[in-house]
ROMAR-187796 format. One record per residue (C-alpha): residue number from 1; residue in one letter; x, y, z. Coordinates in steps of 0.2 Angstrom, whole numbers, plus 2048, in hexadecimal, padded with zeros to 3 digits. Layout:
BEGIN
    n  res   px   py   pz
  NUM    a    X    Y    Z
...
This chain:
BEGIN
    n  res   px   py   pz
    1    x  800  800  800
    2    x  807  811  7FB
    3    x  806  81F  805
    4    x  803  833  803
    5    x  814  83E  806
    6    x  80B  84E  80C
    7    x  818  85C  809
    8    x  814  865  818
    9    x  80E  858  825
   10    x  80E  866  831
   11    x  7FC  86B  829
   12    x  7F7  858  82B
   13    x  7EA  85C  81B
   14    x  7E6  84C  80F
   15    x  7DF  84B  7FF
   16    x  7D5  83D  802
   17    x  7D1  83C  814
   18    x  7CE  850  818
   19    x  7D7  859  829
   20    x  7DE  84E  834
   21    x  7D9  85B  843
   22    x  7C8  856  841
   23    x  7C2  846  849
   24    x  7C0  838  83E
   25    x  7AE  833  841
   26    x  7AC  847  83E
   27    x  7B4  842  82C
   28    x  7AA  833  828
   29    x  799  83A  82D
   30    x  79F  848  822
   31    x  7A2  83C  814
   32    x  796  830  817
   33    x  787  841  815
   34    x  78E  846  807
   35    x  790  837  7FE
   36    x  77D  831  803
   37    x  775  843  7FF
   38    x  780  843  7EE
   39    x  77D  832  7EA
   40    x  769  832  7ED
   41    x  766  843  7E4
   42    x  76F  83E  7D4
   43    x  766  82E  7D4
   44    x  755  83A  7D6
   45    x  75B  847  7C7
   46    x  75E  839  7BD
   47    x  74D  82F  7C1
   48    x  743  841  7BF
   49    x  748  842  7AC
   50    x  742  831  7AA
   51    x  730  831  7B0
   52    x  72C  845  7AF
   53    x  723  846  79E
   54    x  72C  858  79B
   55    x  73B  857  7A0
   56    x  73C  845  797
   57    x  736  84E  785
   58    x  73D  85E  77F
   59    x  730  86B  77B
   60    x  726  86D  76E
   61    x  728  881  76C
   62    x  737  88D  76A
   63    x  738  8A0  76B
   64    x  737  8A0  758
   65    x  723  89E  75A
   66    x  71C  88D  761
   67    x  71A  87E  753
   68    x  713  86C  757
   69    x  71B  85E  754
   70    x  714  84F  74D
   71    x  715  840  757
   72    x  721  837  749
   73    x  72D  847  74A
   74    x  72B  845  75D
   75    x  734  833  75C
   76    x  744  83A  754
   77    x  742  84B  75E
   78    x  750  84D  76E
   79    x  750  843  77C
   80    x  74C  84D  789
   81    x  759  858  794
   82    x  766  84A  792
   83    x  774  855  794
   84    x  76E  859  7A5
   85    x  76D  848  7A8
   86    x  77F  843  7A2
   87    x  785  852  7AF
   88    x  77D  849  7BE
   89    x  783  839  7B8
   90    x  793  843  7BB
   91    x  78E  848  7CC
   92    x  78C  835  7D1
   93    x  79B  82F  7CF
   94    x  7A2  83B  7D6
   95    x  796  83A  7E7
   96    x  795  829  7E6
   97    x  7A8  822  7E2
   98    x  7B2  830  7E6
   99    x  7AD  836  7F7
  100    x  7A7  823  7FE
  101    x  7BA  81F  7F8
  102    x  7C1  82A  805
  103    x  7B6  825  814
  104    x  7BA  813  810
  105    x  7CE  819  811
  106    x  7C5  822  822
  107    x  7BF  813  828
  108    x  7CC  807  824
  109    x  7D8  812  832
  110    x  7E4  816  824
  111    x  7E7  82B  822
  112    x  7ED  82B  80D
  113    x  7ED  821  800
  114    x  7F5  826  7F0
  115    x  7EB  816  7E6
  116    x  7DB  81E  7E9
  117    x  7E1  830  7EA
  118    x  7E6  82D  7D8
  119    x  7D5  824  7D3
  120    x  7CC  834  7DD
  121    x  7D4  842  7D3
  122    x  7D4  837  7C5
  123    x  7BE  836  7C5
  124    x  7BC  846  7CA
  125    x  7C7  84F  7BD
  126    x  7BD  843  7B0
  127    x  7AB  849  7B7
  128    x  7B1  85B  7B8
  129    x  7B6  85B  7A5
  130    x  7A5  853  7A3
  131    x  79B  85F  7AC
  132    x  7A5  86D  7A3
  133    x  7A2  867  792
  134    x  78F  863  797
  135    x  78B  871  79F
  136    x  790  87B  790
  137    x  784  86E  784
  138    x  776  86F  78F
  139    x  779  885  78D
  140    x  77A  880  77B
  141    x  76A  877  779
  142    x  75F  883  785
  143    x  767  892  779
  144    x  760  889  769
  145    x  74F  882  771
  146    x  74B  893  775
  147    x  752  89E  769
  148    x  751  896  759
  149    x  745  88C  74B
  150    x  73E  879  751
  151    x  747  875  740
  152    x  758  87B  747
  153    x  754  872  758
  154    x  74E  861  750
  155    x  760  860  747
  156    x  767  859  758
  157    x  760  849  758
  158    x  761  839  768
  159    x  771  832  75B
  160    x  77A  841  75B
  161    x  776  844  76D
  162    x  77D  832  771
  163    x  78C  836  767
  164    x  791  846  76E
  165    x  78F  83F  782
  166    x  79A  82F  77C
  167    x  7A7  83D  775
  168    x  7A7  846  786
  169    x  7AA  837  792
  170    x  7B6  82F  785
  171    x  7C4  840  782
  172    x  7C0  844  795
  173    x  7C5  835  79B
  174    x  7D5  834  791
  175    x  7D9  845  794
  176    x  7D8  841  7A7
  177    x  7E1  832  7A6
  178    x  7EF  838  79B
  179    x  7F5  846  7A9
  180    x  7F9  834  7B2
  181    x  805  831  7A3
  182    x  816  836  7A6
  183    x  81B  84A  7AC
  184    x  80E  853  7A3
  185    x  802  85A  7B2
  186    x  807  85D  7C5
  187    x  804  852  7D0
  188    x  7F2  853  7DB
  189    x  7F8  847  7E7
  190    x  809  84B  7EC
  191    x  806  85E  7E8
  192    x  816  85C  7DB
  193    x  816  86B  7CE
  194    x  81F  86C  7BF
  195    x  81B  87E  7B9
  196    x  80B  882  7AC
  197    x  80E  874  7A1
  198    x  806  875  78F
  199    x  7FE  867  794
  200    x  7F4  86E  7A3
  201    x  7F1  881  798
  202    x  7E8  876  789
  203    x  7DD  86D  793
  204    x  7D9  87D  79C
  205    x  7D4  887  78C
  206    x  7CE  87A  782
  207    x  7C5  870  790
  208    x  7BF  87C  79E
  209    x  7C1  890  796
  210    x  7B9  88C  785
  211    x  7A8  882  78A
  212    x  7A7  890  797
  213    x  7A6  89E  78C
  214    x  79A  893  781
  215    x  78E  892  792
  216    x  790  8A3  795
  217    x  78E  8A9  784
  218    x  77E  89E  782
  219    x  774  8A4  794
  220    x  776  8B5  78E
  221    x  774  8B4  77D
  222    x  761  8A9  781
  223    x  75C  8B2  790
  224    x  75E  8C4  784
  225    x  755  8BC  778
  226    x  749  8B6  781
  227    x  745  8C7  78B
  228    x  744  8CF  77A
  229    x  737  8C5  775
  230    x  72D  8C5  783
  231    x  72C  8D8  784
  232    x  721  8D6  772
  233    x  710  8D9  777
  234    x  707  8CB  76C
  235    x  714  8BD  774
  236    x  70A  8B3  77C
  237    x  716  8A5  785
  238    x  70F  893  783
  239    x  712  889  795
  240    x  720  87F  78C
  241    x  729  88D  788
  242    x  727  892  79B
  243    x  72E  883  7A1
  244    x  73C  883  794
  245    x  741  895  79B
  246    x  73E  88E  7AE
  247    x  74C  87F  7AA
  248    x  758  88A  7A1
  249    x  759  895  7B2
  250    x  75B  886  7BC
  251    x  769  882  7B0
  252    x  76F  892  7B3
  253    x  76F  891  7C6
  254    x  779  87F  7C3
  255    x  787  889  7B9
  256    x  78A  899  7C6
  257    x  78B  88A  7D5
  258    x  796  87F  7C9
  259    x  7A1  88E  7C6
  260    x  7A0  891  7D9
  261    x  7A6  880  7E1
  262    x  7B4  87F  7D4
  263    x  7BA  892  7D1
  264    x  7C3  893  7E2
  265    x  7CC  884  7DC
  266    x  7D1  887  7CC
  267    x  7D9  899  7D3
  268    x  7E2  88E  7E0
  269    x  7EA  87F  7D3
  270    x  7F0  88E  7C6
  271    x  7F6  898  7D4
  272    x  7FF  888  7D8
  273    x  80A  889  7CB
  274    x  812  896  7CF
  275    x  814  896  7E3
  276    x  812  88B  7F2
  277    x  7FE  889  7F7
  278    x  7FB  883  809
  279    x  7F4  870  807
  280    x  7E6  875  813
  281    x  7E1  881  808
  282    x  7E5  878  7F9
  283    x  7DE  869  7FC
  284    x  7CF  86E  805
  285    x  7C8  87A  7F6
  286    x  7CA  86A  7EC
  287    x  7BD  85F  7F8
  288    x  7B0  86E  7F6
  289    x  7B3  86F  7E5
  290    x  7AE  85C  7E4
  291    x  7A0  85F  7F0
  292    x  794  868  7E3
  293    x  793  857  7DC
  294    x  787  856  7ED
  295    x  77D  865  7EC
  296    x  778  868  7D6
  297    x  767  85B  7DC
  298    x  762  864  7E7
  299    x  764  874  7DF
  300    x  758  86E  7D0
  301    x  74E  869  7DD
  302    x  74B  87B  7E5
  303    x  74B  884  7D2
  304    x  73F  879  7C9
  305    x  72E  872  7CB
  306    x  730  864  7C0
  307    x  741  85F  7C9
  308    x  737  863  7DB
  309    x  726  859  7D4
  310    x  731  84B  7D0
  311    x  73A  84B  7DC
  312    x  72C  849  7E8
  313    x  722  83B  7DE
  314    x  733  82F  7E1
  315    x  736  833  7F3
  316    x  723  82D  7F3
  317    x  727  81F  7E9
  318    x  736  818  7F3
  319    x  730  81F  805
  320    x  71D  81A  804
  321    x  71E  809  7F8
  322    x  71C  801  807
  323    x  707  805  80A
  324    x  704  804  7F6
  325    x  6F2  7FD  7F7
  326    x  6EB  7F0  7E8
  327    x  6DA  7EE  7EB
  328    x  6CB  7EB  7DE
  329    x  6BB  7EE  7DD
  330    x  6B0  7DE  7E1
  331    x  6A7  7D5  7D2
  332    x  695  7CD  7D1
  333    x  699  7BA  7D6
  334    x  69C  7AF  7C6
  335    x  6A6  7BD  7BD
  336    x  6B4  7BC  7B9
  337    x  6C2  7CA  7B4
  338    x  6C7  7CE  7A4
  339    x  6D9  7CA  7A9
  340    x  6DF  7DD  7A4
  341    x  6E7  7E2  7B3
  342    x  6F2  7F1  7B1
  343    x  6FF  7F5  7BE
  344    x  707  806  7C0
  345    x  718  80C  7CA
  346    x  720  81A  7C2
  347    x  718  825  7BB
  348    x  707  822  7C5
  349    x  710  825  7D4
  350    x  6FF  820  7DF
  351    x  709  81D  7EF
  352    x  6FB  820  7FC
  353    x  704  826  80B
  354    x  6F5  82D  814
  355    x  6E5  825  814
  356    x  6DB  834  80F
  357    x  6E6  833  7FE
  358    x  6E3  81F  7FD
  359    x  6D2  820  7FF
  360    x  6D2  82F  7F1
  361    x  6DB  824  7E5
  362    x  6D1  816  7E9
  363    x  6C3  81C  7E4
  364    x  6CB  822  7D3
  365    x  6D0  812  7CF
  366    x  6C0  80A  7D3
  367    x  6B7  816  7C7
  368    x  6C2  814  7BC
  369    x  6BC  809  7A9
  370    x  6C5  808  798
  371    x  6B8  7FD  78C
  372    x  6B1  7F3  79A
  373    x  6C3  7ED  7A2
  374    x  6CA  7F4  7B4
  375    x  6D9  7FB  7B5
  376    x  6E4  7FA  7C5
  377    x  6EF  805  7CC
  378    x  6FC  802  7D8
């Protein structure tokens, strides 16, 4: 097992298991909240792209004027807000590999470990390229949806969509892997700098500064357009359109906190290169950096209903599956059921947590007829 050499022990500051002033149950309860909170809201913001209608389909109007789409356009239209999706996929692997990896190193008794040190910095240095690059798409896409024709908009289709994300996780996860290689990035671990090497000022601008320009360029650019448009007294703003304007501020908020966790950080690592930063400072900026992984579900959560209404119908679903009622309205004696029995989960989402509720549903489902057969709820 290889252990850590801390330049200044003095500071007693790890990368992987935090302060050693603090106590180590402090650490790991630490470690152990943010993992669970991250790990559960990603799993939400995922699953709420999934089962809400709008925020699995694109919409259906732009600020162009609004246009219907015919159900046989709507198969090959966009796969709803998958951008936003690939960016939590980000945040859980950061919340759920690289932060339970250092209370594991907690628990085990053992203060650094340079195997999973490298295997931490390595992830987190992939998702944050792959937030960067997504954050800038999912700017991209909203700036389009908005401001431009549904013909312009249909042009990015689920293949292309599915090709750029296997481009972003492929390049990023070389590009992570390849400062590994050889002396061609400093070294996160053992805090051992070689100057600004080419290396480190390409991926910089090509990787970080460029995609957020585009962001920038693309919030400005569609929330201007779509104030100018607004102001026209015979715009009349279909509820799609609302929405779609609702998610892009939510996207907005996601950005500014991103920029937040990791601005300090990024300061910090190029300031690096040209004097000594304390570790404690150092290294601690880098754990809240990685902590926003925790925080962007939640932040959806609080900015959009869709998000918030989702969000509620699977904590209902996982906290009150437990009292799901199936109960059927009795039948004259001798007849028999039509053997159509339909059973919905998600997205019925009848979890009857009070019985004022159950006996409301109840009654819906027993009303309930399609062409003389029942259909069941649970």
């Amino acid at each position: 097992m290889v252990l850590l050499n801390i330049t200044d022990v003095s500071e007693s500051v790890s990368p992987v298991t935090l302060n050693d002033h603090w106590s180590r149950l402090a650490r790991l309860i630490l470690l152990a909240s943010l993992a669970a909170l991250g790990s559960v809201g990603n799993v939400f913001m995922i699953s709420a792209v999934m089962i809400e209608d709008y925020l699995r389909k694109r919409g259906e109007y732009n600020i162009r004027g609004s246009s219907e789409k015919s159900n046989k356009n709507l198969a090959n239209y966009v796969s709803g807000n998958t951008f936003i999706v690939n960016v939590a996929l980000a945040d859980l692997l950061v919340s759920g590999l690289v932060v339970p990896a250092s209370a594991i190193v907690i628990l085990a008794g053992l203060r650094d470990n340079l195997a999973v040190c490298r295997f931490q910095w390595f992830l987190a240095t992939l998702c944050f390229l792959v937030t960067v690059l997504s954050l800038a798409a999912v700017a991209t896409e909203n700036y389009y949806r908005l401001c431009f024709s549904s013909g312009a908009y249909e042009k990015l289709t689920r293949g292309k969509i599915t090709a750029i994300l296997l481009v972003f996780w492929i390049v990023c996860a070389c590009i992570s892997g390849v400062q590994f290689v050889g002396d061609v990035s400093f070294d996160y671990c053992r805090r051992k700098y070689l100057g600004l090497l080419p290396y480190q000022a390409t991926v910089s601008v090509v990787m970080v500064l460029v995609p957020v320009l585009v962001t920038l360029f693309s919030y400005i650019r569609a929330g201007y357009q779509v104030r100018r448009f607004k102001s026209r007294p015979s715009f009349k703003a279909p509820n799609t359109f609302t929405w779609d304007n609702m998610l892009m501020h939510s996207n907005v908020y996601s950005f500014v906190v991103f920029v937040i966790f990791w601005l300090p950080f990024g300061v910090v690592l190029a300031v690096g290169t040209k004097r000594k930063i304390p570790d404690s400072i150092f290294y601690n900026l880098a754990w809240l950096a990685i902590s926003k992984s925790c925080v962007n579900s939640i932040l959806y959560g609080i900015s959009n209903q869709h998000f918030r209404g989702a969000y509620v119908n699977l904590f209902q679903y996982c906290c009150c599956k437990t009292t799901v009622t199936f109960s059927r309205r009795q039948r004259p004696e001798g007849v028999r059921p039509s053997g159509d029995v339909r059973v919905h989960i998600i997205p019925g989402y009848n979890m009857y947590c009070s019985p004022q509720r159950s006996r409301d549903n109840q009654n819906k489902r027993i009303s309930s007829r399609t062409n003389g057969r029942e259909v069941y709820e649970l």
